[in-house]
Each structure stands twice: as C-alpha cells, then as structure tokens.
N, C-alpha and C positions, 0 to 999 in steps of 0.2 A: 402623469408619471413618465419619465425621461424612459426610453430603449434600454439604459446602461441600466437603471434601475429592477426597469420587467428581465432582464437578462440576470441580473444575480437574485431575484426572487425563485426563479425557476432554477435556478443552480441550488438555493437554501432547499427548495422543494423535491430535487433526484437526490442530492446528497446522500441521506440513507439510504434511498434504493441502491447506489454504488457501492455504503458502506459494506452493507449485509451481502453483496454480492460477492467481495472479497474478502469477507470473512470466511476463513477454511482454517479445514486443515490448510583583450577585445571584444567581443562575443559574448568571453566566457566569465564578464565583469562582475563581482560580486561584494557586496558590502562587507567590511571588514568586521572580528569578531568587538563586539562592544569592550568587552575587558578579557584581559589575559586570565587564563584558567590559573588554579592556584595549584602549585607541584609541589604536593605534601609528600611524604612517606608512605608508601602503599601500604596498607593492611594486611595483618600477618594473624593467618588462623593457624589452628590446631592440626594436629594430623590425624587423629581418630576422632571417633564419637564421644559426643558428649551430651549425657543425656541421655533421656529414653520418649519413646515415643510415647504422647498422652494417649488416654485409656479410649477415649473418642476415637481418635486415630485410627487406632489397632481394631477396634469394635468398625470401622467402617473398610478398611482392607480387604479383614475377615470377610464380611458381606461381600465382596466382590471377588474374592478369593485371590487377591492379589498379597505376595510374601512381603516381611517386612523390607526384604533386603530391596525390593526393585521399587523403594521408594529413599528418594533422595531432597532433603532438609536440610537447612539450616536458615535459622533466626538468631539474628544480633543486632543487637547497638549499632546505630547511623556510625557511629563515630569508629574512626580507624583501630585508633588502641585497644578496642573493648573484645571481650572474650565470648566466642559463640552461648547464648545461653541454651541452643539445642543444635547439635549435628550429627545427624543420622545417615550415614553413607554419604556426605558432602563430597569426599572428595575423589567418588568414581565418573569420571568423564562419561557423561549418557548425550545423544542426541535432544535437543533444547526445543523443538520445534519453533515458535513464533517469541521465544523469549532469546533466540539471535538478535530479534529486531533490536533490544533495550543496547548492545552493544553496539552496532551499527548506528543511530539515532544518538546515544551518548556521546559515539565520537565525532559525529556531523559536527552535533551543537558544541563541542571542546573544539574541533580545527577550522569551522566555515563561519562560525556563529549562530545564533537565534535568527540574526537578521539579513543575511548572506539568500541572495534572491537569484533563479535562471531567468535569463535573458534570452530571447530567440526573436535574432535578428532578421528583420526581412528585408532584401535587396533587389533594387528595380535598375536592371541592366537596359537602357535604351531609350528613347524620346518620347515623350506624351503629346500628342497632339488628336485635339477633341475630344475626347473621351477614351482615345485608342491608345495603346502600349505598344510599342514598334519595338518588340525583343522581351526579355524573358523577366519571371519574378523568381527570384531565390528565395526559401524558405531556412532557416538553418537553424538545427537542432541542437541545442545545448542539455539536455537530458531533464530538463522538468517535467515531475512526475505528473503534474494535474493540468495539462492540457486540452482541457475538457470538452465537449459540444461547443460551450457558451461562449468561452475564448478564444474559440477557431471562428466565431461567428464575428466577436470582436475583430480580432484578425482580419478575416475578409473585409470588414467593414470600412479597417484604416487602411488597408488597398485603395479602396474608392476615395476614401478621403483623399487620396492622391489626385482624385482626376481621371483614375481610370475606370472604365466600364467595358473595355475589351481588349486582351492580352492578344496580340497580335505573334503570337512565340508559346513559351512553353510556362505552364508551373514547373522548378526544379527544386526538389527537395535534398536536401545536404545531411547526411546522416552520417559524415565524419567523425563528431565528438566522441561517440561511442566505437570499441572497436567488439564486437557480440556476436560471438558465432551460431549459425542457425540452429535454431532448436523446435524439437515435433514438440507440440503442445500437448501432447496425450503421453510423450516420455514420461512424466511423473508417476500419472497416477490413471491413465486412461479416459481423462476426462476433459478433451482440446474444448469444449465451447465452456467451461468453465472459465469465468472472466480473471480469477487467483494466479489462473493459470497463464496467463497473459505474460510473454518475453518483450524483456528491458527494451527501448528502444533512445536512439537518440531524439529523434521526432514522434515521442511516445504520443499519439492523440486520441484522446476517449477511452485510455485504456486498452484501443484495439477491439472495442466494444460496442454491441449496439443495445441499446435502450427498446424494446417494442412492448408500446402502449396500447391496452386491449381497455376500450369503453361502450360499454353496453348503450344499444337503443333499443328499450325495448317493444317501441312504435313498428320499428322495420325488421324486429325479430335478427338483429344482427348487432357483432360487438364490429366497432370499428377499428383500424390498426392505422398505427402509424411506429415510424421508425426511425431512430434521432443517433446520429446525426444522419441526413440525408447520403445514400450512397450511390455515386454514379453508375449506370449498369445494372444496379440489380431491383430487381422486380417481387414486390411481395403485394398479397391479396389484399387491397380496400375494407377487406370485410370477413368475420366468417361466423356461421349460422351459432346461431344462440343454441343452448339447452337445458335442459332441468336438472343435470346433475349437480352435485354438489360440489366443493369448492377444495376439498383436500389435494386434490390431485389434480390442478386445474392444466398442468403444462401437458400431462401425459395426457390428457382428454380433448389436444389440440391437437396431435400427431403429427407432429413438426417432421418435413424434411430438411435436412440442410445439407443435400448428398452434393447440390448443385449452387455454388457460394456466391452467383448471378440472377437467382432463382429463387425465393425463401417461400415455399407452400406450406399450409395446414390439410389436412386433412379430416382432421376432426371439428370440434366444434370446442366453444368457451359457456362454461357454465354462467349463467347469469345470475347468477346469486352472488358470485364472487364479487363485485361492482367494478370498478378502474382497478385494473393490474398493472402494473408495471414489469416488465421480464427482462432484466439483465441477462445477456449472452454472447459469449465472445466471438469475432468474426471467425468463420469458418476458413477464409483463406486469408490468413492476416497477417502475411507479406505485403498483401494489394491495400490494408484497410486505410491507410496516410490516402494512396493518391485517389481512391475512390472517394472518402472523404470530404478531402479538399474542392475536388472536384463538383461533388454533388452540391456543398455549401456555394459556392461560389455562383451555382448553374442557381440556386436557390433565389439569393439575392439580385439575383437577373444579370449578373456578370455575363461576359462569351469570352468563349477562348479558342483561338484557332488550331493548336496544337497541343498538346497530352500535359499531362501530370507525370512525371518520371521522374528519377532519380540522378545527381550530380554532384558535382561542388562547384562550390560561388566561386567567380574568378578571381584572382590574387589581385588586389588592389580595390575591389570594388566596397565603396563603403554602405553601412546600412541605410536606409530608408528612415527607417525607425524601428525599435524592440518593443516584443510584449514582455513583460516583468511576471514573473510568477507570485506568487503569494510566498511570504517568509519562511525559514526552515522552520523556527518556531510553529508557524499556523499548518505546514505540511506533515511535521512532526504528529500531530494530535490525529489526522487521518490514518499514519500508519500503524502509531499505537492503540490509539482509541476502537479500530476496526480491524486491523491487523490484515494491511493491504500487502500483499507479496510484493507487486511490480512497483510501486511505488519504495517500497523497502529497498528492494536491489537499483530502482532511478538513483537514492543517496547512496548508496555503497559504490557505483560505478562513479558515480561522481567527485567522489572522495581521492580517486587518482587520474582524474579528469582533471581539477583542479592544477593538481601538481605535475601532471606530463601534458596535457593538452587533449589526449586522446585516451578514454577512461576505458581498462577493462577489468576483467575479473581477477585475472591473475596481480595487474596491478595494484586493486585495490587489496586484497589478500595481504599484499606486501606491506601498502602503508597501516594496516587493519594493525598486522603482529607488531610492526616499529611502534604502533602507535599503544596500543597494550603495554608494552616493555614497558612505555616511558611513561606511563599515567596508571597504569594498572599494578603493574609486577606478577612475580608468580607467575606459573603454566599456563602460557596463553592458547587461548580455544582454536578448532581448529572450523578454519572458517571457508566458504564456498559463495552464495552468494547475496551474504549478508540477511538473509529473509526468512530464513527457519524454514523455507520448499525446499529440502533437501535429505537427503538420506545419509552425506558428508560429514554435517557439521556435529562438531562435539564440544562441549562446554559441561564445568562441574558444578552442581551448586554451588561451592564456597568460591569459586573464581566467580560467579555472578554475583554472591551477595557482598565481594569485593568491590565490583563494578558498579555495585548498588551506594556502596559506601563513599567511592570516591566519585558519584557523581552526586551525593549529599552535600561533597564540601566544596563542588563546583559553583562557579557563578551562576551557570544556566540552571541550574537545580530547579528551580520556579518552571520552568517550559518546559524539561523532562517529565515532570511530576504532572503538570496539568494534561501533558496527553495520555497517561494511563488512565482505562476506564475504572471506575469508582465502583465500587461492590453494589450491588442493586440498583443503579442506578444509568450507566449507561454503557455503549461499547460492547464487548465482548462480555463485558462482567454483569450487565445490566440482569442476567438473569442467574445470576449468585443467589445460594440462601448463605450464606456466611451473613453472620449480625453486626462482626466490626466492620469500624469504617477504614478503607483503604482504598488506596490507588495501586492495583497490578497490573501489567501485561499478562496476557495468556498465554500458551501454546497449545498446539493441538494438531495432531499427526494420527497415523493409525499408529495405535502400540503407544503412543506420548501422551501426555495430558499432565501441565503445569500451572503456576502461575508465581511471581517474581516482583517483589515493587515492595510500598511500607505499608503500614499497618499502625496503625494509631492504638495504641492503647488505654485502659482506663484510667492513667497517673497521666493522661496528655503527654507521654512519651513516644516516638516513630520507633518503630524497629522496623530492620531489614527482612523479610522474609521471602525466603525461594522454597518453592517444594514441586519434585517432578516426578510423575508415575513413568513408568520404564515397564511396559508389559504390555501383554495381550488384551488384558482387561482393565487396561487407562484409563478408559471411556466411562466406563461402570462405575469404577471408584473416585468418581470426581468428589461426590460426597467429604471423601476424606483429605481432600482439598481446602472445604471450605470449614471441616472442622481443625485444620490447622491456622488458617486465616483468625477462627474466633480462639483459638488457645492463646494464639500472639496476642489478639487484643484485649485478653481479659490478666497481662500479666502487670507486673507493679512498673 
C-alpha cells in the first residue's frame, strides 16, 4: 500500500472525530462554475399566517413550556409560485443559528461552483544544492478550509520531492488572502479550546487543532499519548497512569492543564475501560499553531532548517514551486453541512469576496452576501456576520429561508446542496432525530435557538420545503416538536 493511500485511510478514519468536534452550538485559481444558475422570479409568500399549528406541535411546546408565538414555521412547495401550506410567525426575523450556513454554502455553489477548488501555492526563493535550500520556502494561504494534518504532511513531502532536505533560510508563511482581525476565542461563548470555536485563517491548518490520542496498555498500567499534528516546542506526557473509573467523564478524570501552550500536563489519570480515545482540542495559543505546525512536521520527516517558521509575503514576481489543491466546494460543502463546522463555514464566506477583490474579508463578504440575495433571492435580505450561525448578529426569517430553500431547488447545483444536509436518523447532525420522515435538514443550534431547515419527502413522493426554529430559553427541551413537524410535512398528500 502506497504512503498517499495510508495517508487518506487515516484522514477517512479522524474524519468523525473532527466532525463531532465542530459540531456546536494566480494563487487564487479556480475552476469555473459548470453551468450558469438559472435567474427565475424569486418567490413570493404571504404576510401573515397560514394555518395552524398541528396538535403534535402544540402537545410538544406545551411540554417544554415554550409559547406558540416563539416558534417560527413555515412548509411549502419546492416550487416558487406555490402558496405556504403552513406559516406560523414566518415572517419575524429571529437569530438562525447554524441554518446561516444553508445561505452561505447556496451562494458558494451559485457563484464559485461545485467544482471551484483552493490552491495554496508554495514557493522556493534560492538555489538547491545537495540536498540544501540556500534561502527561504514561502507557504501562501488562499483560505482552504481543510488543510488538515495529512496534507500538511503531503506538503512537506513535495518540499522534498524538490531535493531538499535542509532550508538553509527561513519557512515564511503569507497569510495576505485574508484580511481578519484578532479575535479572543472564549469571546463567544467562554470556551477558547473548543475546536468550533476556532477563527478563520488565511493558512487555516488542522483547524488550529490538536488531535491527542489516549491508548491504553494495559501490560504497563499506562494509556499512551500521542499528538497530531506534531508541534515544535511543546512537550506533553508519553504516558499517564491508568484507572478503574469509568468512562463518562473520561477528560475531566485526566485533569488537563493547558495554562502553559509549550507545556500540555495531565494530572490525572485515563480510565481504562474507555479503550483508544481520541480528544479533539483547540490550540491554546493559536496565533503560534501554523508555525509550530509546520515546523514540527517538517522536523518529523527529518527535514532541518536553520532559521524559524514566521510570518511574511512572497516576493513580487516569484513564481510557485507547485500548489496543493483542496478538495471541491461540492465535497467541502457536505463537511459543513453535514457537521456543521463554524471555521470551515466562515473559510467560504471570506472567500466569497476573496475571489472578487483578492483580499477576503468580513465586511466584504457582507457586501457581496446582500448583492448577491437581491439578485437570486429577493425580498428582506438577512442580516449577516460571519456566514456560520457563531454569532449573536445574524438574523434571518423563516420564509426568507424557505425562499432560499426554494430557489436553490431550481438551481443547477441542487444535487450538491441537498447531499450535504444530514438525513434524519441517519447521519450528521441529524443522525440522532426520532422524526419517521425521510429528509435532508440542516440544523441549528445556539443557547436559546434550536432549528432545522431543508426538504422533506412526503408520502405522495412529493419534497416540501420546511424550516421551523425555536426562539426561547427552552429551545433545547422542545426539540421534540421539531421533529414532530418534520413527520407532519411528511405525512401530507
């Protein structure tokens, strides 16, 4: 078995652990869209209710003691002309949590394409001779969200394929594309090593994340550790004493410091019962986590380098080496939906006016988000931040989504929107739905929010559109009545 081959088995095999971890609350060259979206007539709903809420519904509220009114519906007809067959407070603008995403991700696939790929070109400034680099390697970030361990290992790998084996100069990392200003990772929500929590980067790598795998021996009465990607500088335990507790709580029972981001201790112990854990956790100083990174993989692979990993820009005129290609908007697409990744979410929103001025940021993409609603959407466009439902900002109404829903029904990429929503019982976010129909929704999920948005197959083999989103303190509680609107859509003619 080829290297490329053990290298994307072990990608198929973190994959979950990453998804479920971000389950919460020149250059810039890209493949052209396959076909022109189609510019129909937006869709034109009602302005009050219509309808009443079924008796399921109301019986599941109740139990949770949530009001009719702070909950907002509406189901309708794929197709533009057709008349809501239920709207219940549609058209009060409530915070959307992770069902932002469906808007951000619709307009990817309407203006970049399904097929439209990052490129992150690397550039070797100076002579090779023996194995040695006489001057510096440029790294240059074009905002691909899944830059992951495996294709930074890649990466380093086609360095060597150059010839070299020691950088006589510097790694310089180029994180121009993006323009993103600093942000505390515990601003949200208090909780900086949550990996959700992880800010946009131009040279986003590993999520900003480390992976630490705990495998018990329990010959030597010890679980073993190790931590992917490898990070220069810092120092964590080989090992730490096994114990008999049980497995609920197995992180707390390890008593992690991470006061010192050079330094990673336990204190406690790993319950052995638990077997191979895997612990997604976001770098504690993750300003530093690119060039430590880099640096570790590269020290890995037996590279040397006589000068640091820092940050720059590639010099004007100097062409690439070679690019690594990201995986298609279509296949990135299904990661953000299907898990409901934040950082990966805001990678396409930034890149969205990345494309179009060279240098992506928030406010710009903002800009192209509303132009880009007017002309494909219509109607009161949402108000948006930074494309990923982490936000306290953003506002959107149900009937503006089940709009959005409608005209990406009649879109070309319909097929790639639709496969990345998770499937009621079966995978994603939605994997653990008791709703009986079969559908593809996005979720949300905030304190106080709790949604879900996509179609709904009915029992005549008809889709309907359905959005429905809790707005309360007890969101959480009344999911229930969630998923008894999910089966009322699909038990209609």
């Amino acid at each position: 078995m080829t290297s490329l081959h053990l290298i994307n088995l072990r990608w198929m095999s973190l994959r979950f652990v990453w998804a479920m971890a971000f389950a919460a609350t020149a250059a810039h060259v890209h493949a052209a869209p396959s076909s022109k979206a189609v510019r129909s007539e937006p869709p034109q709903h009602t302005a009050g209710d219509i309808g009443k809420l079924p008796p399921e519904v109301k019986a599941a509220l109740q139990r949770a003691k949530v009001p009719h009114d702070n909950f907002h519906v509406m189901v309708v007809d794929t197709f533009a002309s057709s008349t809501p067959r239920l709207s219940h407070q549609a058209q009060e603008r409530v915070n959307p949590a992770s069902l932002m995403k469906l808007a951000t991700t619709t307009a990817a696939l309407d203006t970049l394409g399904p097929a439209f790929v990052w490129r992150t070109p690397v550039y070797v400034d100076g002579s090779v001779r023996d194995g040695v680099l006489h001057g510096n390697v440029y790294i240059k970030g074009s905002g691909d969200p899944r830059l992951v361990v495996e294709r930074l290992w890649l990466l380093m790998r086609r360095i060597q394929g150059l010839g070299i084996q020691k950088i006589q100069g510097d790694i310089v990392l180029d994180r121009s594309a993006f323009d993103v200003p600093a942000r505390d990772a515990a601003s949200f929500d208090g909780e900086p090593l949550r990996p959700y929590n992880a800010a946009p980067d131009a040279l986003l790598l590993n999520f900003k994340s480390m992976l630490i795998q705990f495998v018990p021996d329990r010959a030597a009465d010890v679980a073993r550790v190790q931590i992917e990607p490898p990070l220069a500088g810092v120092q964590f335990p080989a090992t730490v004493p096994l114990s008999n507790g049980d497995c609920s709580d197995y992180r707390s029972a390890l008593r992690a410091d991470w006061s010192d981001p050079t330094r990673i201790r336990f204190a406690g112990s790993f319950p052995a019962v638990c077997g191979e854990k895997m612990w997604p956790i976001a770098y504690a100083a993750p300003q530093q986590f690119a060039q430590r990174a880099i640096a570790g993989m590269w020290q890995q692979l037996g590279g040397q380098l006589s000068g640091q990993v820092r940050e720059g820009n590639v010099p004007a005129g100097l062409q690439p080496a070679f690019n690594v290609e990201s995986a298609s908007l279509a296949e990135t697409i299904r990661d953000i939906n299907k898990y409901s990744n934040n950082v990966m979410a805001q990678q396409v929103f930034l890149t969205l006016s990345q494309q179009q001025r060279e240098v992506g940021s928030f406010e710009a993409s903002r800009e192209v988000m509303q132009r880009w609603w007017r002309e494909r959407v219509g109607g009161e466009g949402p108000t948006f931040d930074n494309g990923s439902g982490l936000s306290r900002e953003e506002r959107i109404s149900a009937q503006a989504l089940a709009r959005l829903l409608q005209v990406a029904w009649a879109s070309p990429s319909m097929p790639e929107l639709m496969s990345s929503l998770p499937v009621t019982g079966v995978d994603g976010t939605m994997k653990r739905s008791k709703a009986q129909a079969s559908a593809h929704l996005k979720t949300g999920s905030l304190r106080d929010v709790a949604g879900v948005a996509g179609y709904v197959d009915t029992v005549s083999g008809k889709r309907l559109v359905v959005v429905a989103i809790l707005h309360h303190a007890n969101a959480n509680a009344a999911r229930p009545a969630l998923d008894a609107m999910i089966d009322w859509a699909g038990k209609q003619p």
